[in-house]
Every structure is written in structure tokens, then in C-alpha cells.
N, C-alpha and C positions, 0 to 999 in steps of 0.2 A: 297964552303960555309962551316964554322965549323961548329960542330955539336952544340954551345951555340947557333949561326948566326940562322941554320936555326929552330928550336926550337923557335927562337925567330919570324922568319917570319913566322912560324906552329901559334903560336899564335895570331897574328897580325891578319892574314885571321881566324882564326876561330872567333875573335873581329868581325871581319867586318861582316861574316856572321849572327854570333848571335845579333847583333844591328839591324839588319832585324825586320818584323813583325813576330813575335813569330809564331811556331805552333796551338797556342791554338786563335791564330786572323784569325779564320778562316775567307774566300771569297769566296763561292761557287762556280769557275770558273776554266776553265781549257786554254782557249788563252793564259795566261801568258806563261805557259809552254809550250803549243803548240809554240807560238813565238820562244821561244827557243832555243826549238830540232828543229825547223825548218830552224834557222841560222846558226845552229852545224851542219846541214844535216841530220840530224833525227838519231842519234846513235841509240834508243832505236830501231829501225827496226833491227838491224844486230844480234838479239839474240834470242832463244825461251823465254817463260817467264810461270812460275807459280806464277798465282797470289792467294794471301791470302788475306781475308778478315774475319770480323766476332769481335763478342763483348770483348770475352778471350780467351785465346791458343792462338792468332797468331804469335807471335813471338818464343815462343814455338816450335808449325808446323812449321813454316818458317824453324827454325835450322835443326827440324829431318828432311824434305823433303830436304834441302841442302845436309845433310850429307850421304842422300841415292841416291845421285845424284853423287855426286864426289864416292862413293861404285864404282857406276856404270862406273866409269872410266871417267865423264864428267867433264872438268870444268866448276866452279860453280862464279856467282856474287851473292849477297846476300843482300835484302834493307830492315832495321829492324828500327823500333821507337817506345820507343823512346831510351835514351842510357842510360845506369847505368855508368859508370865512364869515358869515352870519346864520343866526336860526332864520332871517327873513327868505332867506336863499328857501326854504320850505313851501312856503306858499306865496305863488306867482298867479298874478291877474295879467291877460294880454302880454303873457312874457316879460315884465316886470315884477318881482319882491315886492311886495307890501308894503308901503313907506312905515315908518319906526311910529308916525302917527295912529297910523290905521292899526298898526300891530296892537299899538295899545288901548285904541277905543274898542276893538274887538273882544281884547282880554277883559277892559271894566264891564264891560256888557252884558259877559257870560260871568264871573267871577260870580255874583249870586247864587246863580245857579250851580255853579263849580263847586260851590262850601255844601249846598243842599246833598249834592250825590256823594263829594266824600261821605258824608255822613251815614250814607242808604247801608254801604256794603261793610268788608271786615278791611278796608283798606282805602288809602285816598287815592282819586286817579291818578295816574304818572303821567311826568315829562311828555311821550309820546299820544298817549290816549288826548291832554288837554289841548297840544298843538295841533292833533287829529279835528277834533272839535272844531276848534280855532279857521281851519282851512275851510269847512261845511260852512261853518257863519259867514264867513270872508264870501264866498262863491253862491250862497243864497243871495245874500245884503249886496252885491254888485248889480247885477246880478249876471251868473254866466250861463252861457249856452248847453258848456261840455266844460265837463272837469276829466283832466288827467290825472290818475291816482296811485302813485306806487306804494304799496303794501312792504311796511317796516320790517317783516319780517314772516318768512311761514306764509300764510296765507288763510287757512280755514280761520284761525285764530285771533288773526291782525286785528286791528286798534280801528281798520281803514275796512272792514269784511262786514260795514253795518248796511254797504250800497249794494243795488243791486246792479250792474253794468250790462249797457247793451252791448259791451266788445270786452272779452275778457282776454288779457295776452300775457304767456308765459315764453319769457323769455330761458336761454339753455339753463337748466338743471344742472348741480352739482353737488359737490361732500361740501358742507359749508354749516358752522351755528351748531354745531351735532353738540353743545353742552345746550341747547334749546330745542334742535330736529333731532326726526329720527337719525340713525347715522346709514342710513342705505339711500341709493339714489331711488327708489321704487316709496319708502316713507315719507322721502319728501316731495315726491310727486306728489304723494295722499294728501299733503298738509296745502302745497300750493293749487292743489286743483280745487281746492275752497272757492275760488273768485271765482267759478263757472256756474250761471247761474243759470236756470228753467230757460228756455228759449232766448238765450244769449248768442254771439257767436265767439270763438274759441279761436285766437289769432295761435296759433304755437311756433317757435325757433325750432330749430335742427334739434332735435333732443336724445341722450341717451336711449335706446329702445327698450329698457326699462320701465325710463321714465314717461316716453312715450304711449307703452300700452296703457298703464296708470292713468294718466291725461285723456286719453282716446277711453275708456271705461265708463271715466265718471261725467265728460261730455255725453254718452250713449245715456249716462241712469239721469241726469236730466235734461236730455232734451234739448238741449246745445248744438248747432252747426260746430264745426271744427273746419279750419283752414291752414295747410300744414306746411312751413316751409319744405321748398327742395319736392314738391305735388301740385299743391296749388298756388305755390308764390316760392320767388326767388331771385339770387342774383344768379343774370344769366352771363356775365361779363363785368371786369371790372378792371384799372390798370393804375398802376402807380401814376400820380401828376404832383406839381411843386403844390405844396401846401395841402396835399389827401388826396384821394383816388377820384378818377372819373368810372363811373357805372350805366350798366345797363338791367333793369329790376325788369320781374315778371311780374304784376299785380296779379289784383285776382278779376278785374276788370277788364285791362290793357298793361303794354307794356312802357316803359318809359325811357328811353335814348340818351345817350350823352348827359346824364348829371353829375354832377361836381358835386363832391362829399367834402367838406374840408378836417376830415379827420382823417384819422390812420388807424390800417391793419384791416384785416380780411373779417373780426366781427365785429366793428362798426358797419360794414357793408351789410353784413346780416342786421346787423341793428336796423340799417335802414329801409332792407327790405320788407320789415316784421313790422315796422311803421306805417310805411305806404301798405299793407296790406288790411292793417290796423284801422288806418283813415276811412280805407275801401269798404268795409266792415260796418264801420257805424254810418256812412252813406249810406249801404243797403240796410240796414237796422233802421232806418228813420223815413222820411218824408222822401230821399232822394235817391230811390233804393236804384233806378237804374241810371242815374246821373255819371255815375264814377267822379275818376280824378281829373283836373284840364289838367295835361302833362305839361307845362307850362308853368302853371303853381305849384306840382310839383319839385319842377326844376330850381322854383326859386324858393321854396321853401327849407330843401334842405341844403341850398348853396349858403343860407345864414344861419346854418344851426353851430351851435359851439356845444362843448362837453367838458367844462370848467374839470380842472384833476386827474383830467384824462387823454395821456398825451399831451400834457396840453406846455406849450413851450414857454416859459416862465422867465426866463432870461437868454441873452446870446453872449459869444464871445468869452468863455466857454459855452455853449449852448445847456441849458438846464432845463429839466424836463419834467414835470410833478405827474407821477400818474397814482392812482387810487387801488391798485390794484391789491386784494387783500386776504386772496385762499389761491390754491396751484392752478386754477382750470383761467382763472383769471391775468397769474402772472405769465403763464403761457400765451397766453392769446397776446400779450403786452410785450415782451419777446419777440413772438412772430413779428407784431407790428413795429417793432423799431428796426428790426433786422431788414423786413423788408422797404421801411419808405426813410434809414438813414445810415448814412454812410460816415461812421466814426471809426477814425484810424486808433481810439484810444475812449473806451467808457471808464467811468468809474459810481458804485453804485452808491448810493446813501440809502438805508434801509433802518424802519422802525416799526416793528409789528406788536401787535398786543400778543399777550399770553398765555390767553387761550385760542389761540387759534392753530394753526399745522403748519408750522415755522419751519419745518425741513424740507416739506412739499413746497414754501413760497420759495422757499430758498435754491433749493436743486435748477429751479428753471433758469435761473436767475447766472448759475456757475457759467456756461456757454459765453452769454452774451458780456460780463465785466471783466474789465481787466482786473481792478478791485474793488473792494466795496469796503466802507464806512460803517460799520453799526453804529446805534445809539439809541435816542428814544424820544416819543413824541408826545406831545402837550396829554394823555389821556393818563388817566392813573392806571389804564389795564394795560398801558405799555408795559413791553418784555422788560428787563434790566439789562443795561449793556453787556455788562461783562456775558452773563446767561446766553445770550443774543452770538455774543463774537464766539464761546467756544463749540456752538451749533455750527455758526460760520465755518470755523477751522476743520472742521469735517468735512465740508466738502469743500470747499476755497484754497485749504493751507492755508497755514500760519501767516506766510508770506504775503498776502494778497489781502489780509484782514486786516482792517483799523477800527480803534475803537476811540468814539468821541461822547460825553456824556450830556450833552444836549446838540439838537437840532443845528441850531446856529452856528454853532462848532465844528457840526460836521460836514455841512457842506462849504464851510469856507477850507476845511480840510481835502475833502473832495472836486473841488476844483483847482486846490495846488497841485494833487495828485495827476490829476487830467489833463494839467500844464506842462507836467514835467518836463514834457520830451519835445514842449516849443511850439507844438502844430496848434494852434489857436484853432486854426478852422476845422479842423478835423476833431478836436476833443469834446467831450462830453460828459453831462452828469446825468443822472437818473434816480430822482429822487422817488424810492417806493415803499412798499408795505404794508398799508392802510390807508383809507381816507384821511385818516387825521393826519397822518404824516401828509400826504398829498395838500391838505387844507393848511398846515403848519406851514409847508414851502411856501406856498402860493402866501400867504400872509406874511411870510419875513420876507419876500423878495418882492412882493406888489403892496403893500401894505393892507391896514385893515380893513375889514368889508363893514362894519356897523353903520 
């Protein structure tokens, strides 16, 4: 097949899958899937798995626990959502995507089987359930060591809650999806403490203590270790450096000196703690239970880790900055972190949030840090409307400090005339937030496409 040929068949099956029911139509059920894996012969059995779960960080975690996995010499499968400029960005073997090849021998593979269990239930699988599949196949058929597995959503419930993991880790809890969760943070403790299985170990973030007793409960009613940042693991030290912080972590093993994080803000450094503690975890869960980490591999494992839409610096001169950040506890933490590791005599923000989500809470954290901000709207059809968008803005911004642009591309060439204005090149700034997809939208107009 040439390379136009299959490019065009990489397309065609990505159609097919995305014409599915969306991720965001959720079904709280797991038979679909189960049907499945069960007619593929159950791939997802042939691999160990750390599962992630939790409100923000997870995909974050997911990468740094990857990348301290393949350190360790293992190979690695990787199931992350949702995607910034490809679905191949989904499922990663040894820290690479899928090629567009493999994507597709995958999908004819299973597609059989795929039409057999639409057929079983009162509904066909979705979008997420077949790409869920798709990743088991991928990580059997390689075959991998350890899969890293972020749970799409909730957790009891997930598309991805068919494994059972020797390391189960929940990252902080939060109000987040409540037209899908409960709307209390103790509810959806309920829902994400699903991935803790019978004699698993239970990695957890700094957590509301709500959400915490929740967590600590249902590790007790099966049988689960629990390892709890800020007790048995932690950042003991940590300090601003050019290009991310240098740390000091407590494992649950040892502790680790002088490493280079190359991201920003105070919960990447938890992210990376909850990683190495993660690592530390399914070490002891396996064959190499009193080995630990060589601090060493550690060091250089998360000296190459990246966090694509998060933080992540997309252009300079103005400097512009695509982060993902998509409910309050999130654009807080994204806040903290720019405040602390950049010095702009002049921001200005470009924001696109979808419409169901808590657009006054994204927004309030957001008033401190810009001088002004951009509304508009991004590539998803559950984006807000602009106008809708700017006079939530004007509440708390003023009139004055609100612009409204009606697509993406407009706005931040708007947003960075704004940031120009006053001539300081090196000091201005844009910030482009709101949602992953707005973050995946930047990063796609200003680096081009990922297919």
C-alpha cells in the first residue's frame, strides 16, 4: 500500500471510529467491553497494569510512571485521554504512538469482532470503549511488560476498569464531570476508588480528607496496601530552575537528590512524587519487591519526561503558552505555576471552555494573573459561545479587559497584539486555556498537525 493509500485508509478508520458515541456520552457499564476482550480472548490478561485515576495529573502521572518504567528496562504500553493533536497520541508502545499503520491493522483485526458485540447489547460500543480495546490488542500483540492505564473517566465504571492492577493510583480529587459524577468530592471518591483492587497497592496524591477517608475505606474492604503522599512518600524539597524545578522526593523505598523536573509548578512536583512512589509500588508488587529505584534512573527518567498542553511553551517572542487546564482546582494549580516559574511584565489570556462545565470557577482564578483575556471558542461542538463566554468574563474581568474573537486563530493573533502593546517583547505573554481541546487547538495552529 503507498504511503497517500494508507494515510488515506488511517483516516477512513479513524472516521469510523470517531462517528461512534462520543466520550463525553457516557453509559455507566462495562459488558460492552467485557464482550469484547472476551471474543479477542481477553488480551488485557497478558500484561501487568498500573492504573491511574483521580481529578488532575493523570495523564501527567501516567507519562512520568511510563517513563520510569521503560528507565527500568521494561517495556512499556501507555492508554492516555484525551488527545491534543492525534487519537494515536492514545496508545503509546516504549513512549512512541502507534504508527498510523499499526493503528489500522489493529482496528481490521478486531472490527469482526467489534460488529459481533455491537450487536450483543441495546447499543453499539463508543468511541472510547473501541479505542480502550484497541490499546489491550496493541499491548498483548507487542507484546508489553507493563501497561500504564488512565481511566477516561470516574473510575468504577470506566471503559479501562475491565484490569485488574498491581498499583492502583489516584491522583487529587476534585468537583469535576458532575453532569456524569456525583457532585460531592466523598461521591467521587466512591466512583474512582473502583481501580483498587483485592491485594493491589493503592499509590494516592495529597487528597481532600473527604476524599481521603473514601479512598482509605475501600482500600480496608479489599485488601489493598495504601501509600499516601505527605506519610509515606513526598516532596521533601523542591526549587524554581531555568526550564522546571530541581527536587528532592521521598520514595517509599529511598529518597532521591538533586532531580530536574522540566515542568512547572508545585503539582507537577507532586505528580512526580506519586510516580516514583508508583514505580516503587509495582517493584514491590512483582519479582523485585526489595530491589527499589537506582536513583540514577530515576534521575534520568524524569529529566526527559514532557507533558504536551501543559505548560507547555508553544511559541516565543511573545512567549505563548498552551495549557489544558479545564475545572478551578486545575486552573489554580496553572496560576500558581506560572506565577511562580515566569516573569511577565504584561499576560494576556485566550480562553475556550466547553458548556458544561464551571466556567466562573475556571475563570475567577484566572482574574489575578491576566491583564486581559480573549474569549472565543474551540474546535469541539460543547464549546461555550463566545459572546455567552465574554459576558461571564465581564463579571469578573470588566468590560474593559474582555475581548471577544469568534474563532481560535483570531484570538490569539488578537492576544498577542494585546501583549505587544506596550513594546516589552520579552516580558509579554500569552496563555492560552480552558480545556484540552483549546490547549490541543494551540498547539496544532502554532506547531502544525500531529496525524
Amino acid at each position: 500500500m503507498s504511503g497517500d493509500s494508507a494515510h488515506a485508509r488511517y483516516a477512513e478508520v479513524t472516521a469510523q471510529i470517531l462517528a461512534r458515541a462520543p466520550e463525553t456520552d457516557i453509559d455507566p457499564r462495562l459488558d460492552r467491553v467485557s464482550t469484547l476482550l472476551d471474543l479477542l480472548g481477553d488480551p488485557h490478561r497478558n500484561f501487568r497494569v498500573i492504573h491511574v485515576t483521580g481529578t488532575n495529573g493523570k495523564t501527567s502521572t501516567a507519562r512520568m510512571v511510563d517513563a520510569l518504567m521503560r528507565a527500568r528496562g521494561l517495556r512499556t504500553g501507555r492508554y492516555t485521554s484525551p488527545h491534543l493533536r492525534t487519537v494515536r497520541e492514545r496508545i503509546v508502545v516504549d513512549g512512541e504512538p502507534v504508527s498510523q499503520e499499526r493503528f489500522v491493522e489493529t482496528y481490521d483485526d478486531i472490527r469482526p469482532y467489534i460488529e459481533m458485540a455491537d450487536g450483543i447489547g441495546d447499543a453499539p460500543l463508543s468511541f472510547f470503549e473501541i479505542l480502550t480495546v484497541m490499546a489491550y490488542a496493541v499491548f498483548a500483540d507487542t507484546p508489553v511488560d507493563v501497561a500504564v492505564v488512565e481511566v477516561g473517566m470516574g473510575g468504577r465504571w470506566d471503559a479501562t476498569n475491565v484490569v485488574d492492577g498491581d498499583v492502583a493510583v489516584v491522583t487529587p480529587i476534585g468537583i469535576d464531570h458532575t453532569e456524569y459524577l456525583p457532585d460531592t468530592v466523598e461521591g467521587i471518591a466512591e466512583e474512582k476508588a473502583g481501580i483498587i483492587k483485592p491485594d493491589s497497592i493503592a499509590v494516592l496524591a495529597q487528597q481532600p480528607v473527604a476524599a481521603a477517608e473514601v479512598l482509605l475505606r475501600n482500600a480496608s474492604e479489599v485488601g489493598a496496601r495504601v501509600a499516601r503522599e505527605g506519610l509515606e512518600f513526598g516532596v521533601l524539597n523542591r526549587e524554581v530552575a531555568v526550564g522546571g524545578q530541581q527536587l528532592t522526593l521521598k520514595g517509599l523505598t529511598g529518597s532521591y537528590d538533586n532531580l530536574f523536573l522540566p515542568l512547572f509548578g508545585a503539582h507537577q512536583a507532586s505528580n512526580a512524587a506519586v510516580a516514583v512512589a508508583a514505580a516503587e509500588a509495582f517493584a514491590a508488587a512483582g519479582e523485585d519487591a526489595d530491589a527499589g529505584l537506582d536513583p540514577a534512573l530515576v534521575a534520568e527518567a524524569l529529566a526527559g519526561v514532557d507533558s504536551p498542553g501543559r505548560l507547555e511553551v508553544v511559541r516565543t517572542s511573545p512567549t505563548v503558552i498552551a495549557d489544558a487546564a479545564h475545572n478551578p482546582a486545575g486552573t489554580a494549580a496553572t496560576v500558581a505555576a506560572v506565577e511562580e516559574s515566569f516573569s511577565f511584565s504584561r499576560l494576556v489570556g485566550v480562553v475556550a471552555i466547553m458548556a458544561d462545565k464551571d466556567v466562573e470557577g475556571i475563570l475567577d482564578p484566572l482574574e489575578p494573573l491576566l491583564d486581559e483575556i480573549v474569549v472565543t471558542r474551540n474546535s469541539s461542538p460543547r464549546s461555550l459561545d463566545p459572546e455567552t463566554l465574554a459576558a461571564l468574563a465581564v463579571r469578573i474581568f470588566g468590560e474593559d479587559r474582555v475581548h471577544v474573537a469568534p474563532r481560535l486563530d483570531d484570538a490569539i493573533d488578537l492576544a498577542v497584539g494585546r501583549a505587544e502593546e506596550d513594546g516589552e517583547f520579552g516580558g509579554s505573554g500569552v496563555l492560552v486555556t480552558g480545556s484540552v481541546v483549546t490547549a490541543g487547538d494551540a498547539v496544532h495552529l502554532l506547531r502544525g498537525a500531529g496525524e
